[in-house]
Steps between C-alpha positions, in 0.01 A plus 500: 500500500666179475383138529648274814477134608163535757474341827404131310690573205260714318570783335365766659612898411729697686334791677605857334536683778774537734431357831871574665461697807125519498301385882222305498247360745347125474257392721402155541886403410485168587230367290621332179383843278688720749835285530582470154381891424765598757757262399469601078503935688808387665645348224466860332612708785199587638504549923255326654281563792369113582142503677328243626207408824604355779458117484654505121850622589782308298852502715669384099294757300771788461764248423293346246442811372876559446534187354567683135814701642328816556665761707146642554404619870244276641268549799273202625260606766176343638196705574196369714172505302290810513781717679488818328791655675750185435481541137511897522859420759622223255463746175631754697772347580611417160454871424712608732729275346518539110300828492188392302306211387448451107264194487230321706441169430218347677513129480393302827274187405267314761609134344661438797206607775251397222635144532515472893148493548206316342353690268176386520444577853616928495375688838452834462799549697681362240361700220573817695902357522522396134315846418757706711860259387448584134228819444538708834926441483533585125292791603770596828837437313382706225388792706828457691703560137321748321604795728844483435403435048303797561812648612680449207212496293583196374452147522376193359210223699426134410250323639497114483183359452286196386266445247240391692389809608384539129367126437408358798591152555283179574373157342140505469428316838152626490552678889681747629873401605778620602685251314469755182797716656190804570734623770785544230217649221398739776834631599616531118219752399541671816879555426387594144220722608773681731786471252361674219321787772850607619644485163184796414597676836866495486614529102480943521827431781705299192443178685385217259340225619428172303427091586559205396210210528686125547323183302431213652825344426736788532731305688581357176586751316677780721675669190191619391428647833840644485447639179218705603673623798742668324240588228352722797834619664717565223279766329414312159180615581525797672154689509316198612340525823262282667502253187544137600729194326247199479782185501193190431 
């Protein structure tokens, strides 16, 4: 390993494995977590497979992405929410192009929805979207990639979390509120709940499968998310399945 100038000027370490020529998956792209994870994958070589729903598509996404020179392939597609067979085509499709898939990283974010609506006013409705963009998706695109790590019994899963689902958020109001994020608490211990169960199922197939739980301010500090990306790609900790990076 060797140390580098990080995204703010940090120094952050260089990753120890070899990334050239390796495929990987990222859903939820275009959120902040998933733009600079597939920009610093690029940067090392890595092809990328660029997921995201529907109303979150990015038209300058892949040529941000290529901003660092990269000659890495890059695919941007959008799938709708909840369509099983549009992430199954879209994997496919890279398949059928570079032969396998090495990593997963799951990293869509409601910030965006989150923020659109009041939060203290949530319909059901709405609880049954928010449910479906982050838990029932992560759920889809990683049932659409394991088939072909099975394959090569192989591969490598990060799921991008918060730490809410641990913690809880909320200010003492004396009442229950929505303003206390209990959406976002809700989804983050379902991910983790479903995270750590597929790691159990899937770890006899040489599939590992890790995550990574954001602070409240990890917009602030993206090295360190970076950082424990690559801890969980690049095999520094290889036999570690369903174990999760808490970033507070």
């Amino acid at each position: 390993m060797r140390r580098i100038n990080g995204i703010r000027g940090k120094t952050m370490i260089e990753p120890i494995a070899d990334y050239k020529g390796r495929n990987c998956v990222v859903f939820g792209a275009s959120s902040l977590v998933g733009r600079e994870i597939g920009r610093h994958l690029a940067r090392h070589g890595v092809n990328l497979c660029l997921i995201d729903l529907g109303p979150y598509r990015h038209d300058g996404l892949v040529e941000k992405v290529r901003e660092s020179g990269s000659e890495a392939r890059v695919i941007h597609q959008t799938v709708a929410s909840g369509d099983e067979d549009g992430f199954k085509r879209v994997v496919g499709e890279a398949v059928d192009e570079w032969g396998s898939i090495d990593y997963l990283v799951c990293a869509y974010y409601l910030e965006d929805e989150a923020e659109s609506r009041a939060l203290d006013d949530l319909s059901l409705d709405s609880w049954d979207e928010l449910l479906q963009g982050w838990v029932m998706n992560y759920f889809l695109v990683t049932r659409a990639t394991f088939p072909h790590m099975i394959r090569g019994e192989k591969g490598r899963v990060v799921f991008v979390n918060t730490s809410t689902g641990y913690t809880g958020e909320g200010e003492g109001e004396g009442e229950i509120t929505m303003g206390g994020s209990i959406h976002e608490s809700a989804c983050s211990s379902a991910v983790t709940g479903m995270m750590t169960s597929i790691a159990r199922d899937i770890i006899p197939r040489g599939v590992s499968v890790n995550g990574i739980a954001l602070g409240p301010n990890y917009e602030n500090d993206m090295d360190r998310v970076i950082w424990a990306t690559d801890f969980w790609l690049s095999g520094m900790c290889e036999y570690a399945c369903g174990q999760i990076l808490r970033l507070y």
